[in-house]
N, C-alpha and C positions, 0 to 999 in steps of 0.2 A: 558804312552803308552796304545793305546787300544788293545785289542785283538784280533788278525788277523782277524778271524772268522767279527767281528765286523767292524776292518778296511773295510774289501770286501763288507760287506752291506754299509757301506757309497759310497765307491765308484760307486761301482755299482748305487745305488741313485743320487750320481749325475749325471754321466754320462749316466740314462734312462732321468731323469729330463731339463738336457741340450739337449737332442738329442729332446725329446716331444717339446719342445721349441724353433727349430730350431736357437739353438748355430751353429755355425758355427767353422770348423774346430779345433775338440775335439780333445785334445791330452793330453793321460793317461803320466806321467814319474814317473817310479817304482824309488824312491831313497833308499830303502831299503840296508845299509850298504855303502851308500856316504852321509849320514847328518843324522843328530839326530832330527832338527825339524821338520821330517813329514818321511810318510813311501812311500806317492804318492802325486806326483802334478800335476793338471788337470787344463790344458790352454784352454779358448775357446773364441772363440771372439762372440760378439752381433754386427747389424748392426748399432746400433745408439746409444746414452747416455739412451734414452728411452728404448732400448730392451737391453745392459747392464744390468742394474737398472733391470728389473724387470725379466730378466735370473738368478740374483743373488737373489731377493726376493723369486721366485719359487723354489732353491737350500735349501735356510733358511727355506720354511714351510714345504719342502717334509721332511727335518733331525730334524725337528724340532715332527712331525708329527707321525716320526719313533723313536723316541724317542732319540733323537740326536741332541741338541742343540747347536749353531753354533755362532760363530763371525764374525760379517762384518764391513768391512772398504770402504771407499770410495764412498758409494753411493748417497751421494749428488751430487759431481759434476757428477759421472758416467763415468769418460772415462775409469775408471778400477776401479773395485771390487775386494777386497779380502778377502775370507772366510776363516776360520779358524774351521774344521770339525775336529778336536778330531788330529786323523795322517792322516791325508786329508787338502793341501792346493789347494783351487781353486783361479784363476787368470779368471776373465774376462775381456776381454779389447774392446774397439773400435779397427776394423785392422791397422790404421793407431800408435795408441799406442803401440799395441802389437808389430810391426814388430819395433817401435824404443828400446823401451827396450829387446828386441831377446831372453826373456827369455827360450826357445827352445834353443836356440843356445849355451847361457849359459852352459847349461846341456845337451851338444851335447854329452859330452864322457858315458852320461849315458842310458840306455836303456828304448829309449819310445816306443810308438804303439797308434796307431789312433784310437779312441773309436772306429771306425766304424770295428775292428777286431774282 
């Protein structure tokens, strides 16, 4: 586990990073005390396999950058990326991906907020 303080600068990083980027519909989910594998997970979708892909390369250098090295999954094909930021999981998907696996909905009983708050 990283430490809070630490946690809050990735997020924040990503979520300045995806918005510079125009991700589209950013959504922060606090799972702090419903799962052990992350403390937050950040949904966001890109318009294409191409602005996926490289929403999720701009995430990798900006933590990368701040000194915050990162795992990523899926960018080849591109219709979803997944990073792996220390207690920070990011999901980026194509809209039509995203809205099939509802990972929102998923973790409806948990408490999200739209980056743009």
């Amino acid at each position: 586990m990283v430490k809070t303080s630490d946690e809050e600068k990735i997020l924040n990083i990503i979520v300045k990073t995806l918005d510079d980027n125009k991700a589209e519909d950013v959504v922060v989910i606090d799972l702090e005390g419903k799962t052990s594998i992350a403390g937050h997970m950040v949904v966001a979708s890109g318009t294409s396999q191409r602005h996926v892909a490289a929403l999720a390369e701009h995430v990798r250098l900006k933590l990368k950058e701040a000194g915050y090295p990162s795992m990523m999954e899926g960018e080849e094909k591109a219709d979803w990326v997944l990073l792996d930021a220390y207690d920070v999981i990011v999901h980026i998907f194509k809209p039509e991906v995203r809205e099939f696996y509802s990972l929102e909905k998923m973790w409806s009983s948990v408490k999200t907020r739209s980056a743009a708050n």
